[in-house]
C-alpha positions as protocol buffer text, in pm:
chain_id: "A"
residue {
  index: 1
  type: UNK
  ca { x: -3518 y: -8749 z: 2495 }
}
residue {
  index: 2
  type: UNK
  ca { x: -3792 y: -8496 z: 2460 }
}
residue {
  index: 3
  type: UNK
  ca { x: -3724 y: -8466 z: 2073 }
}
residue {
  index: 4
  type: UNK
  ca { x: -3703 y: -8804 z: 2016 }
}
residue {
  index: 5
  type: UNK
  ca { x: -4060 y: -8862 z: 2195 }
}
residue {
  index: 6
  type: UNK
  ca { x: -4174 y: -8515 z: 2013 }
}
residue {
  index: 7
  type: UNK
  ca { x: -4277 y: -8483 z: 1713 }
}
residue {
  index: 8
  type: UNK
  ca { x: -4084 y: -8282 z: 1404 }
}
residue {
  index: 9
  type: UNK
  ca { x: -4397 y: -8014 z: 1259 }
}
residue {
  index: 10
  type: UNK
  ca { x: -4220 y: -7780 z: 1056 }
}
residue {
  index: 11
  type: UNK
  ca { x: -3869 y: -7690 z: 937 }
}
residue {
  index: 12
  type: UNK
  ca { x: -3742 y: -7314 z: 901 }
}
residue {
  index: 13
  type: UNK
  ca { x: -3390 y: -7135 z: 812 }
}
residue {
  index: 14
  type: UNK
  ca { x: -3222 y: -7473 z: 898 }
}
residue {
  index: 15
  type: UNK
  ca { x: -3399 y: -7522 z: 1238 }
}
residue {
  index: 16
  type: UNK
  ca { x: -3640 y: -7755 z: 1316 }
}
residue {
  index: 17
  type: UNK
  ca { x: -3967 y: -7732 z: 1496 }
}
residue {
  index: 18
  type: UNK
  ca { x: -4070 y: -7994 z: 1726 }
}
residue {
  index: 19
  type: UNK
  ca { x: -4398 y: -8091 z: 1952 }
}
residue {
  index: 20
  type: UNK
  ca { x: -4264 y: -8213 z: 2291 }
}
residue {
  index: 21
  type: UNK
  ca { x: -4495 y: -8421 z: 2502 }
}
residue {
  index: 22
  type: UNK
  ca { x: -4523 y: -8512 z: 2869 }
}
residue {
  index: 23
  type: UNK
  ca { x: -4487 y: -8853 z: 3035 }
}
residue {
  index: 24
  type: UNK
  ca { x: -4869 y: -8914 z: 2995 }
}
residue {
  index: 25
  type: UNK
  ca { x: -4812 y: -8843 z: 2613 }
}
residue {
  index: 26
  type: UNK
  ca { x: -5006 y: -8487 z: 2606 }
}
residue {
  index: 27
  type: UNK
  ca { x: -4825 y: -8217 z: 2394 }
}
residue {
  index: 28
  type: UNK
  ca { x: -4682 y: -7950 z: 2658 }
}
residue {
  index: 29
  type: UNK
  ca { x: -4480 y: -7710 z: 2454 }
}
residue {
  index: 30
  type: UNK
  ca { x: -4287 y: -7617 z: 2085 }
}
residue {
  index: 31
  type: UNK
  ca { x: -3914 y: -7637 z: 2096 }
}
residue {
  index: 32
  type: UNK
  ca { x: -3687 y: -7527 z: 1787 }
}
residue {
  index: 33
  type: UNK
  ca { x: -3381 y: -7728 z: 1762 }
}
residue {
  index: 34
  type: UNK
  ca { x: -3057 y: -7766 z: 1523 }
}
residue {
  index: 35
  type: UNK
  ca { x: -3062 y: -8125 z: 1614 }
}
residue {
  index: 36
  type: UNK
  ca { x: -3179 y: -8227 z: 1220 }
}
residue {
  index: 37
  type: UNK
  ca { x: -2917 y: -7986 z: 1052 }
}
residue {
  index: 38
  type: UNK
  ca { x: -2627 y: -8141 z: 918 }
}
residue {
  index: 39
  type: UNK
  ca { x: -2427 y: -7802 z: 930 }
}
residue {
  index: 40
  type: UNK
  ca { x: -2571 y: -7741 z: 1249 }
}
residue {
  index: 41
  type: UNK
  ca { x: -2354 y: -7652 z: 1615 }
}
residue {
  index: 42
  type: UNK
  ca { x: -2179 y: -8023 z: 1709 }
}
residue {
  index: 43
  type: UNK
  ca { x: -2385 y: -7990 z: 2035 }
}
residue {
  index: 44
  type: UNK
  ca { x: -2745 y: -7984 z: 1968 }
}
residue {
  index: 45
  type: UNK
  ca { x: -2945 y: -7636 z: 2053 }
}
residue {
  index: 46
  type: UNK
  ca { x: -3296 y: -7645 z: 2153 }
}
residue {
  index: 47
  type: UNK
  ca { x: -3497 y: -7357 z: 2232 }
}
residue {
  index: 48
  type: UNK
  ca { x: -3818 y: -7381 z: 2488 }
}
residue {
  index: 49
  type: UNK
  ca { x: -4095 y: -7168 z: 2310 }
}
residue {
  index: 50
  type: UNK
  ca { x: -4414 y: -7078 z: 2534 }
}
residue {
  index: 51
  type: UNK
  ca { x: -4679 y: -7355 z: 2591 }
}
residue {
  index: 52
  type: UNK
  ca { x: -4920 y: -7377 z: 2344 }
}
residue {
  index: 53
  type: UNK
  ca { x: -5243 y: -7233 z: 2352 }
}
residue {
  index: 54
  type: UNK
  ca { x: -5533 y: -7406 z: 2472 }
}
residue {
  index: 55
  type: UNK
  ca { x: -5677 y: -7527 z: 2071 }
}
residue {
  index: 56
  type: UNK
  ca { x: -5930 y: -7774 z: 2051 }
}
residue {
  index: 57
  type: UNK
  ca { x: -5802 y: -8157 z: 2076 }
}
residue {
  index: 58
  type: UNK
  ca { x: -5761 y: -8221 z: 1710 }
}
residue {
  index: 59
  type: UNK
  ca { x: -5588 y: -7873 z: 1592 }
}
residue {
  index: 60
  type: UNK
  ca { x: -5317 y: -7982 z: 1909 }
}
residue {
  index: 61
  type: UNK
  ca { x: -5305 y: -8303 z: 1735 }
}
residue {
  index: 62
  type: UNK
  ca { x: -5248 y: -8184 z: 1363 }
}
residue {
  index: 63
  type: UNK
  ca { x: -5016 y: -7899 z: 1268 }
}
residue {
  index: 64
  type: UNK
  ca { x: -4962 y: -7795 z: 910 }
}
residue {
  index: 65
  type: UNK
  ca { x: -4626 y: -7614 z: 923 }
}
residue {
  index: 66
  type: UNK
  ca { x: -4453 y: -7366 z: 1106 }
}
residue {
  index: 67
  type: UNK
  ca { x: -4216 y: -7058 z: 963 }
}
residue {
  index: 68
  type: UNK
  ca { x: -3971 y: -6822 z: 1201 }
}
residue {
  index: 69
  type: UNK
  ca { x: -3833 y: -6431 z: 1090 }
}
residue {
  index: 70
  type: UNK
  ca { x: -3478 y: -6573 z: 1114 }
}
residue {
  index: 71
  type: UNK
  ca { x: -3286 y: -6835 z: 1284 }
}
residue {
  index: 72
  type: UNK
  ca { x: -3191 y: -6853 z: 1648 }
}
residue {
  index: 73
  type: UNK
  ca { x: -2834 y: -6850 z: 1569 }
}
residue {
  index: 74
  type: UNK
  ca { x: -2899 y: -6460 z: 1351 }
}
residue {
  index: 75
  type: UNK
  ca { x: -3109 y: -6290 z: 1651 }
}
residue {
  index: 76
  type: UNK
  ca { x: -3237 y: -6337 z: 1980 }
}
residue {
  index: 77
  type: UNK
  ca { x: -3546 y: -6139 z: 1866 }
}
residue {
  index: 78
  type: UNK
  ca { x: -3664 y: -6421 z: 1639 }
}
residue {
  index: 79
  type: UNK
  ca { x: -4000 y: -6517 z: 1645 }
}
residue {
  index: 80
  type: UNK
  ca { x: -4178 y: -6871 z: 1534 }
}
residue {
  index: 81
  type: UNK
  ca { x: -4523 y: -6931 z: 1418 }
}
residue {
  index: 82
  type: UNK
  ca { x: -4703 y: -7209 z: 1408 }
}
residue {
  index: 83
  type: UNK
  ca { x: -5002 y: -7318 z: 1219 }
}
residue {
  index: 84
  type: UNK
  ca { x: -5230 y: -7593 z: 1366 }
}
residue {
  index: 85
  type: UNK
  ca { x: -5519 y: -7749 z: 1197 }
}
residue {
  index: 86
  type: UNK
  ca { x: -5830 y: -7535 z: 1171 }
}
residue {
  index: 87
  type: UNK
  ca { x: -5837 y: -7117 z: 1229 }
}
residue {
  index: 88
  type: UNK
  ca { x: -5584 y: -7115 z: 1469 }
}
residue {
  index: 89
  type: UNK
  ca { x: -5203 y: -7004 z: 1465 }
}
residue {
  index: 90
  type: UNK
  ca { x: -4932 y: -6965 z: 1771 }
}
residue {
  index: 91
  type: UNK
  ca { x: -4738 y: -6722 z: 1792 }
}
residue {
  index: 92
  type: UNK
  ca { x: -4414 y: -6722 z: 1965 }
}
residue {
  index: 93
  type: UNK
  ca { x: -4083 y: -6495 z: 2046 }
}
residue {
  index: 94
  type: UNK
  ca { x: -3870 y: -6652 z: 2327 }
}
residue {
  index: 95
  type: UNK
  ca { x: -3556 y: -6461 z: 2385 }
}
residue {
  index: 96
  type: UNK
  ca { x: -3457 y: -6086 z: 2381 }
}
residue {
  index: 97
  type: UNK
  ca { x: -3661 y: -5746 z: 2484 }
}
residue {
  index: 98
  type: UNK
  ca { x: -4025 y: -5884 z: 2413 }
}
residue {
  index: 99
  type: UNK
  ca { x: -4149 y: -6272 z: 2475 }
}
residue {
  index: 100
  type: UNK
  ca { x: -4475 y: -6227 z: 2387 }
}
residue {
  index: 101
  type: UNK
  ca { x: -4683 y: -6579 z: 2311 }
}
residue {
  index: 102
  type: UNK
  ca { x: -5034 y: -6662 z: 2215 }
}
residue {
  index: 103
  type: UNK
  ca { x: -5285 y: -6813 z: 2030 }
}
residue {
  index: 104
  type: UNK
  ca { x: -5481 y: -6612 z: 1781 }
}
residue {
  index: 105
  type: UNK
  ca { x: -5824 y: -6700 z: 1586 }
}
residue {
  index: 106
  type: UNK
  ca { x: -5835 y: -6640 z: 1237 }
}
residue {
  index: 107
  type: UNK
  ca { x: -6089 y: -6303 z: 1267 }
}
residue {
  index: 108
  type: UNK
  ca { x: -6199 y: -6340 z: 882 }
}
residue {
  index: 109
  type: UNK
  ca { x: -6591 y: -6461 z: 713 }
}
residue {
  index: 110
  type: UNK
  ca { x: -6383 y: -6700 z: 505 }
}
residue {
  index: 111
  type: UNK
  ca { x: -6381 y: -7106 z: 646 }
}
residue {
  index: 112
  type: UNK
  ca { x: -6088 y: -7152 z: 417 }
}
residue {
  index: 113
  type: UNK
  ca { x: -5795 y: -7223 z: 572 }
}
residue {
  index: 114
  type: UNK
  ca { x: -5797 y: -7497 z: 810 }
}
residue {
  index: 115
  type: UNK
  ca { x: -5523 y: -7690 z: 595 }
}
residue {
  index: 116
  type: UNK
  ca { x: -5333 y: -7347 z: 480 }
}
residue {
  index: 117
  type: UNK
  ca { x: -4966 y: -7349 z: 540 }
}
residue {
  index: 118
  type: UNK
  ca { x: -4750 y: -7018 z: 711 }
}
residue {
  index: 119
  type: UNK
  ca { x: -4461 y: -6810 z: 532 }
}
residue {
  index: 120
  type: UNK
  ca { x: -4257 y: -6542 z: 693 }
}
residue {
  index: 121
  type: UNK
  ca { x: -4213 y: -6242 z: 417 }
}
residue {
  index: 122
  type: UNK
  ca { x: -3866 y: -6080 z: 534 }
}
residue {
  index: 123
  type: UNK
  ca { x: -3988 y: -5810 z: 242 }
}
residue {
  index: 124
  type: UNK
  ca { x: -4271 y: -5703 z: 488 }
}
residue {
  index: 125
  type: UNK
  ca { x: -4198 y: -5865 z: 825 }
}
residue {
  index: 126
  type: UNK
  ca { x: -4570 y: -6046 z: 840 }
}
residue {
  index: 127
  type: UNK
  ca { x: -4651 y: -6396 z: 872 }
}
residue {
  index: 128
  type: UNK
  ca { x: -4866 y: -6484 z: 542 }
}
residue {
  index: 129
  type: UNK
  ca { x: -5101 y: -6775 z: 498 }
}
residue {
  index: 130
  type: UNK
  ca { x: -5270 y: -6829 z: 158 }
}
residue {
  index: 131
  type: UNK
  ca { x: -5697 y: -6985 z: 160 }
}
residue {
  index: 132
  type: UNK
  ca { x: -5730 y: -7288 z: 23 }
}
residue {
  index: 133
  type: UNK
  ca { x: -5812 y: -7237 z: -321 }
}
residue {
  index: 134
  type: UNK
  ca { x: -5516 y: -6950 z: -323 }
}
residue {
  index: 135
  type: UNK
  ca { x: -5806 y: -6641 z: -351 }
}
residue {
  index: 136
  type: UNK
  ca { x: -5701 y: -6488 z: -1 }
}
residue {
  index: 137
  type: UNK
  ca { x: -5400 y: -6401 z: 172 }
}
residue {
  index: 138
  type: UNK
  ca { x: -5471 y: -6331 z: 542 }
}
residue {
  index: 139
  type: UNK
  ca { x: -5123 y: -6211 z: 738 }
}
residue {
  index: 140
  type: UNK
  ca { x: -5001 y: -6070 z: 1065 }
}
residue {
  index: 141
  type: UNK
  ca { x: -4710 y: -5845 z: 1152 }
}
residue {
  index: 142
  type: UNK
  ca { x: -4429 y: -6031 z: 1315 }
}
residue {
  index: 143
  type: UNK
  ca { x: -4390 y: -5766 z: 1589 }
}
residue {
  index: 144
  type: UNK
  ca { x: -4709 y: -5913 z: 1740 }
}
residue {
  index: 145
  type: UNK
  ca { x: -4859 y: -5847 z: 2091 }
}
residue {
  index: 146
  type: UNK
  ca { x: -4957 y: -6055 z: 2343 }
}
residue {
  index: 147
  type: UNK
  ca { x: -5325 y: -5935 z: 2340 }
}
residue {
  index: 148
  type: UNK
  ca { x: -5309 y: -5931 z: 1929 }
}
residue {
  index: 149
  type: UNK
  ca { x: -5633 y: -6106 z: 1817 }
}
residue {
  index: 150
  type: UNK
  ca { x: -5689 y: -6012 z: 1449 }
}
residue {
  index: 151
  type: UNK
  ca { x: -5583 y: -6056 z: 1115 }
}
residue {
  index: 152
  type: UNK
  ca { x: -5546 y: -5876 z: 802 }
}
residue {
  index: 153
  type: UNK
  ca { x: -5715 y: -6008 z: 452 }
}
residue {
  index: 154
  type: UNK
  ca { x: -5577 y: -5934 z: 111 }
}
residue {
  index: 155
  type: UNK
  ca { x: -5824 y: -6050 z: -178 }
}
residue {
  index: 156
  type: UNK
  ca { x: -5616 y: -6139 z: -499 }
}
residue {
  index: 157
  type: UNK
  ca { x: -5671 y: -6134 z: -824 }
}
residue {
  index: 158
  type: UNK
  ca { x: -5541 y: -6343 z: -1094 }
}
residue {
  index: 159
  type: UNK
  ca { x: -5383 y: -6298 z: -1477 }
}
residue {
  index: 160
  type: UNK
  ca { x: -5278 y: -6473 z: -1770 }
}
residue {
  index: 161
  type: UNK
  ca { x: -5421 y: -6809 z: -1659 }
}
residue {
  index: 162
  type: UNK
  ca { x: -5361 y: -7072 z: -1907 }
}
residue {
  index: 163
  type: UNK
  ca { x: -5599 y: -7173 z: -2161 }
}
residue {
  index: 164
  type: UNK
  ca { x: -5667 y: -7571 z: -2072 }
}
residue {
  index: 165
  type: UNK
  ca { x: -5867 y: -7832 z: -2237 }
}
residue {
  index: 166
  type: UNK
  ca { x: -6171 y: -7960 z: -2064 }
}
residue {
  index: 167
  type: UNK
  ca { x: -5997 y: -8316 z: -2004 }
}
residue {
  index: 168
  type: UNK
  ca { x: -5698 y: -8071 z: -1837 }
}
residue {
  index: 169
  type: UNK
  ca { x: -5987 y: -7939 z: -1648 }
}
residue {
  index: 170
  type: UNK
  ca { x: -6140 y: -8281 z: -1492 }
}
residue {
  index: 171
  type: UNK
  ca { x: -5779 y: -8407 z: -1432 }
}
residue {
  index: 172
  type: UNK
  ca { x: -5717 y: -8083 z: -1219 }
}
residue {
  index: 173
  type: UNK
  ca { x: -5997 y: -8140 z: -1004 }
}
residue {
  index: 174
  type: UNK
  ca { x: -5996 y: -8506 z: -952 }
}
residue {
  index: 175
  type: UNK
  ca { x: -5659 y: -8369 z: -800 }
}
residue {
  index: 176
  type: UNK
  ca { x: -5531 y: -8254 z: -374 }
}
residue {
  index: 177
  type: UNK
  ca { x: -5437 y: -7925 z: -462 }
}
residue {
  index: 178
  type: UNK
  ca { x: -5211 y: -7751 z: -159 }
}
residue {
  index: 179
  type: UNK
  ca { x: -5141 y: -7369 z: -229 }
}
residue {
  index: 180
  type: UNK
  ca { x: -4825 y: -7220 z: -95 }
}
residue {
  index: 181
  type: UNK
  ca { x: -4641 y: -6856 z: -104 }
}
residue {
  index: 182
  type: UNK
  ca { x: -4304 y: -6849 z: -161 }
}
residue {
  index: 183
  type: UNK
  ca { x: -4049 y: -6525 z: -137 }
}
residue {
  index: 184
  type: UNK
  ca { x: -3693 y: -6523 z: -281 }
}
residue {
  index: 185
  type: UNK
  ca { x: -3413 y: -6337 z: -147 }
}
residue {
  index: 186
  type: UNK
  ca { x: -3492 y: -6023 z: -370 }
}
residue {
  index: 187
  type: UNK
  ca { x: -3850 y: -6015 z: -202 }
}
residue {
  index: 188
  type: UNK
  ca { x: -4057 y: -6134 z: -518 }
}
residue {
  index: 189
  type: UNK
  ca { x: -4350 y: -6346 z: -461 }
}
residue {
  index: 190
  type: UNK
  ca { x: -4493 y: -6673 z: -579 }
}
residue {
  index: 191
  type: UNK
  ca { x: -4813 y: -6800 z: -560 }
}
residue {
  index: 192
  type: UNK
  ca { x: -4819 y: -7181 z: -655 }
}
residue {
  index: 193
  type: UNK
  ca { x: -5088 y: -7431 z: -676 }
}
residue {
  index: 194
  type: UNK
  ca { x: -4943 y: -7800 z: -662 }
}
residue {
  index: 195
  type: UNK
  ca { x: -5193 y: -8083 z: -805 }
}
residue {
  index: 196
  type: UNK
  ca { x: -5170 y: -8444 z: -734 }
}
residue {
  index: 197
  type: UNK
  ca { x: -5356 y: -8728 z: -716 }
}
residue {
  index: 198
  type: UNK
  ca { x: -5312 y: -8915 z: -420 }
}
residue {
  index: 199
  type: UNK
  ca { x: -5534 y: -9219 z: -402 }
}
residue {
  index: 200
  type: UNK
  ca { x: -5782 y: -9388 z: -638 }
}
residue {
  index: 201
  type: UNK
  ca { x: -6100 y: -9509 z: -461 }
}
residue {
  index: 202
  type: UNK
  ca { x: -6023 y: -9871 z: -309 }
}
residue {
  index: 203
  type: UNK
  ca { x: -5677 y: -9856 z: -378 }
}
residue {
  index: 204
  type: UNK
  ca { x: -5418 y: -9762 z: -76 }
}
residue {
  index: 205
  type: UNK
  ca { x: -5252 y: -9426 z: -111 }
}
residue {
  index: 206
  type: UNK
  ca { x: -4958 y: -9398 z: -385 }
}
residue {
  index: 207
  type: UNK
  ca { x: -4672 y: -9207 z: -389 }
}
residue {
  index: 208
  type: UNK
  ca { x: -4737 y: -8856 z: -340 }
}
residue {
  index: 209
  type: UNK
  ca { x: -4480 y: -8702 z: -590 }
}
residue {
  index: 210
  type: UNK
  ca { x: -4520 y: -8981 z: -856 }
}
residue {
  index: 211
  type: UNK
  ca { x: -4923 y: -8827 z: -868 }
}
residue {
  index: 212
  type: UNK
  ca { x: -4820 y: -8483 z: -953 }
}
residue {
  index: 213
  type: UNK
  ca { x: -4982 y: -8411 z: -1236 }
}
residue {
  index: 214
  type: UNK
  ca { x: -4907 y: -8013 z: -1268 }
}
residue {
  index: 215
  type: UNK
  ca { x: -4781 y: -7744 z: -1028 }
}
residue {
  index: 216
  type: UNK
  ca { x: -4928 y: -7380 z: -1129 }
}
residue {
  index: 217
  type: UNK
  ca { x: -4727 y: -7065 z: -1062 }
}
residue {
  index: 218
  type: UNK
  ca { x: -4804 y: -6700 z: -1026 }
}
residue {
  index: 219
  type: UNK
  ca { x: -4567 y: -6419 z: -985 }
}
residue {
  index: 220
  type: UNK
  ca { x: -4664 y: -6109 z: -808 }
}
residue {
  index: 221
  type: UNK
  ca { x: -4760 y: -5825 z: -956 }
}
residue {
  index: 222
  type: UNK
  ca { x: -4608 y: -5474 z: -831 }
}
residue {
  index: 223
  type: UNK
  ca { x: -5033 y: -5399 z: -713 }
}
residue {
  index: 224
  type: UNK
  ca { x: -4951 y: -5723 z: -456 }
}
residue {
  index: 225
  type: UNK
  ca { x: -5277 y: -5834 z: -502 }
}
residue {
  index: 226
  type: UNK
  ca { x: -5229 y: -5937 z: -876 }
}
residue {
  index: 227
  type: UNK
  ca { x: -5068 y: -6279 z: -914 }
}
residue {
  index: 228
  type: UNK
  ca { x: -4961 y: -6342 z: -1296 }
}
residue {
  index: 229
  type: UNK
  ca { x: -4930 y: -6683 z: -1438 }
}
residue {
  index: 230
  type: UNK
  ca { x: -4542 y: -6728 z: -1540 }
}
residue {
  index: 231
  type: UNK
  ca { x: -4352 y: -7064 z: -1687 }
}
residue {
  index: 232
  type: UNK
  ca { x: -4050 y: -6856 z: -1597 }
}
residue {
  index: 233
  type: UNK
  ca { x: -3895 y: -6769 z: -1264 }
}
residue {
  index: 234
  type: UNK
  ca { x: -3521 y: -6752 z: -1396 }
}
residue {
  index: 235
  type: UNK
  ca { x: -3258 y: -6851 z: -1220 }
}
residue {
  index: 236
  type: UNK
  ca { x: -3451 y: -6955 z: -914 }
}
residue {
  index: 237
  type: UNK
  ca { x: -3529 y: -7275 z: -786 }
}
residue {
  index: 238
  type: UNK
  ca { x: -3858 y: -7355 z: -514 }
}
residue {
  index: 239
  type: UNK
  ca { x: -3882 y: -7581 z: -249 }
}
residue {
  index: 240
  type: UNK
  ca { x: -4208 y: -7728 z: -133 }
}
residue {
  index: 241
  type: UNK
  ca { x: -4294 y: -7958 z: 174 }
}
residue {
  index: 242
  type: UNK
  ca { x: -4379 y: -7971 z: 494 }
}
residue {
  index: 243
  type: UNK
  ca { x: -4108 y: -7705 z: 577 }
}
residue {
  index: 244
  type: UNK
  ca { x: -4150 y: -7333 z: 523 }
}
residue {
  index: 245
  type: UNK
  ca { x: -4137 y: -7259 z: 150 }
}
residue {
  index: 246
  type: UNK
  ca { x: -3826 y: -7075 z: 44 }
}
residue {
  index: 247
  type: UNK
  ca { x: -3603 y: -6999 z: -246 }
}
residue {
  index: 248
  type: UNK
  ca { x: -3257 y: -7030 z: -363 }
}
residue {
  index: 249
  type: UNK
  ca { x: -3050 y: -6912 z: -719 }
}
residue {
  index: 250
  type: UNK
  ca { x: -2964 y: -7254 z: -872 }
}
residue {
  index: 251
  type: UNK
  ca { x: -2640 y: -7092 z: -984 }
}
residue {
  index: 252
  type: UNK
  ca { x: -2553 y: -7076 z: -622 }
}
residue {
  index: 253
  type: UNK
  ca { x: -2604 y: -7428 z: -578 }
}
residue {
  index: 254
  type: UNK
  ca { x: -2400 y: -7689 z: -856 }
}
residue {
  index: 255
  type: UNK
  ca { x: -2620 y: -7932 z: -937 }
}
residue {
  index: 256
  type: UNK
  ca { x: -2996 y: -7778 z: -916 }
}
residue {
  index: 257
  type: UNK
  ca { x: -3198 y: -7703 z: -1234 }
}
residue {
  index: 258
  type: UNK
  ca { x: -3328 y: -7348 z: -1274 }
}
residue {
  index: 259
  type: UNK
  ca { x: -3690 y: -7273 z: -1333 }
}
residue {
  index: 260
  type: UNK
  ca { x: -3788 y: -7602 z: -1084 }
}
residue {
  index: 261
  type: UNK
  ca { x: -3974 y: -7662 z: -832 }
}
residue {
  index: 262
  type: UNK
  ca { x: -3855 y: -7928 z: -559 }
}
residue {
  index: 263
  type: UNK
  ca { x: -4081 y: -8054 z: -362 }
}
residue {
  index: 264
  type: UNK
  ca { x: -4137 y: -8337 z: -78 }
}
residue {
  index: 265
  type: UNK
  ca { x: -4430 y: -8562 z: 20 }
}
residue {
  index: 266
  type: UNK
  ca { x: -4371 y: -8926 z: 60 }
}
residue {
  index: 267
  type: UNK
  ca { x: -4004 y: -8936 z: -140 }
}
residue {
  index: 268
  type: UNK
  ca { x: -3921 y: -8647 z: -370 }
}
residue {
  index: 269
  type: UNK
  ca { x: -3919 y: -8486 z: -702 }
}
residue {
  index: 270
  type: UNK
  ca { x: -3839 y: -8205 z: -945 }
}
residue {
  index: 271
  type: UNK
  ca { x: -4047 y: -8028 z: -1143 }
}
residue {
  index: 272
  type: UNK
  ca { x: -3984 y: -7842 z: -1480 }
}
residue {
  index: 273
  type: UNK
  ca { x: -4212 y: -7536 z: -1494 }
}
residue {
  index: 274
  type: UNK
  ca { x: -4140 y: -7440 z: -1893 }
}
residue {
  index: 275
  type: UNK
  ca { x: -4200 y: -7789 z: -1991 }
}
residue {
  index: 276
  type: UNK
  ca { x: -4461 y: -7900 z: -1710 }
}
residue {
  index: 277
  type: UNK
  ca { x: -4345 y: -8235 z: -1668 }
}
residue {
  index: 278
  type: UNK
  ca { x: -4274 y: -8420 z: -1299 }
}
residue {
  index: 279
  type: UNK
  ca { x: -4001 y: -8606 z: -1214 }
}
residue {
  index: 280
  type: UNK
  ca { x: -3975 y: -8814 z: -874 }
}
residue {
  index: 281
  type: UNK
  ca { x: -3666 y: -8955 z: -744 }
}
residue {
  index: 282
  type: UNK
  ca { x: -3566 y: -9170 z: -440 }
}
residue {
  index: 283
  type: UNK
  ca { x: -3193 y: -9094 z: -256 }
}
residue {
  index: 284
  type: UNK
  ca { x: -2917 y: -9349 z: -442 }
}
residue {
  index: 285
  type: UNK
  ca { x: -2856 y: -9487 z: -88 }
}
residue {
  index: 286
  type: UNK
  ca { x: -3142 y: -9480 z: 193 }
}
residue {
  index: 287
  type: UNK
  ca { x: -2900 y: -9619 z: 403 }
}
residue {
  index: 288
  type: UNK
  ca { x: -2687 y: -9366 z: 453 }
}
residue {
  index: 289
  type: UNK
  ca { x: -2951 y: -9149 z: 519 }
}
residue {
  index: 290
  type: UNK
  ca { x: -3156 y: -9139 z: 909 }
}
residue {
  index: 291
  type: UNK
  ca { x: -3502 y: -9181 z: 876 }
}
residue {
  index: 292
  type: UNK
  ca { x: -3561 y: -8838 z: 902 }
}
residue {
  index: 293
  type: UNK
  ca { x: -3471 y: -8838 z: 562 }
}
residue {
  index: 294
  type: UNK
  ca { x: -3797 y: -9003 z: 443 }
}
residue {
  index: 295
  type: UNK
  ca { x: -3989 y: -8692 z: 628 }
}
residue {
  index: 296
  type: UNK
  ca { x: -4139 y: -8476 z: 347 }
}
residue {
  index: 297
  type: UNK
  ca { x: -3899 y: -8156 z: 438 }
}
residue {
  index: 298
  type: UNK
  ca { x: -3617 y: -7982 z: 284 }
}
residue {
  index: 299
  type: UNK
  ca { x: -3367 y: -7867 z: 509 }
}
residue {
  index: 300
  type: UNK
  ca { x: -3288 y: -7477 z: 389 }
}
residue {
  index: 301
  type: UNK
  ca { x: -2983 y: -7262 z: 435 }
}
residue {
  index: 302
  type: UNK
  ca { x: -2977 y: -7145 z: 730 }
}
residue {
  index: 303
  type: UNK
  ca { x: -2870 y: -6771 z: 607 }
}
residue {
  index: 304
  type: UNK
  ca { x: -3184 y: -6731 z: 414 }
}
């Protein structure tokens, strides 16, 4: 009952992330949960993290994502964190030798990352969130301490960018741009900038994916602070959404196009990076899906 009166924030290695709330409606605590994962146990697990933090109102409010170092079902040692609205993350590790919790302030001079979303690098073991415009990468090592306070900053520095028009110029910034940082199961890095256009003034908001206008992505350099502008990631195939961002080999997967991008906002689509052109889609039959399905998240494997 506390699930279904929660709230679903973030979905990692198959597991989701939920805010439950008292009976007076205030947000007491993160649970992780199978309970959205069709390949999940047949009775639901839930996992009781450590209370939140004490954030302001609105960051308990809003939470952008949350990402975890493996699932539940892999380790006890897993840890979860989870990034609210504004400089603030939670971290959490419930089970095993260490359950350290707590609720560190971004210590950088940047005000750029209020909206930023969280990845878990299994390359580095850190937490990584990128700044808003993608400049900055500011990460934490996921063997954190309960006194940890502080944050690491990584300036980047960017390659090859594509030659655009000035009309592909104005259409880019009339556009929501959301950043994310992506790692596939051989450890490389992506750095990609997704623009849409969500709204035209007076109108109501459209559908997220149909406004995509252009996803940029950059490939990591071996430096790690040089991201290279690539229409070519292979074989690989990236999700983006509300979830953590993660990768799969499309030949591992019948059915998924290589060199895509998936990604989730209000209904779905697929997007070709050699020839830059979106596709949205709807599922053939909403009724056979819950309504979670209409949540902007895809559900990963939960061995990544």
């Amino acid at each position: 009952m506390e699930l279904r009166k929660g709230c679903l924030v973030g979905m990692s290695h198959g597991w989701g992330v939920f805010k439950a709330v008292c009976d007076n409606n205030e947000y007491k605590a993160i649970y992780v949960t199978d309970y959205y994962n069709p390949c999940g146990s047949k009775s639901v697990k839930s996992i009781p993290l450590h209370p939140l933090g004490k954030p302001i109102a609105i960051q308990q409010q809003a939470i952008t994502n949350a990402a975890m170092t493996c699932s539940p079902d892999q380790s006890k040692e897993f840890a979860v964190a989870v990034k609210c609205l504004g400089p603030m993350i939670n971290f959490n590790r419930p089970g095993g030798k260490h359950k350290d919790s707590g609720s560190v302030i971004f210590k950088t001079p940047f005000q750029y990352f209020d909206q930023s979303k969280v990845m878990y690098s299994k390359r580095d073991e850190k937490f990584y969130t990128p700044s808003f415009g993608g400049h900055f990468l500011v990460f934490w090592d996921s063997f954190f301490e309960e006194d940890m306070t502080g944050s690491e900053l990584l300036e980047l520095r960017f390659c090859n960018v594509p030659e655009l028009t000035q009309s592909e110029w104005e259409l880019l910034d009339s556009c929501s741009k959301t950043v994310y940082l992506v790692e596939s199961l051989s450890g490389q890095r992506f750095l990609i900038k997704w623009y849409a256009q969500n709204h035209q003034p007076g109108d109501s908001m459209t559908f997220l994916c149909r406004g995509t206008k252009r996803f940029m992505v950059f490939r990591e350099e071996e430096d790690k602070w040089t991201m290279c502008y690539t229409e070519d990631i292979g074989d690989l195939c990236i999700f983006l959404g509300n979830n953590e961002p993660f990768c799969v080999k499309a030949s591992s997967f019948p059915g998924l196009s290589p060199n895509s991008i998936y990604f989730a906002g209000d209904g779905y689509g697929v997007y070709d990076i050699a020839t830059r052109k979106p596709r949205s889609f709807r599922p053939k039959s909403p009724s056979a899906f819950s309504s979670a399905s209409l949540l902007p998240y895809w559900i990963p494997p939960m061995s990544l």
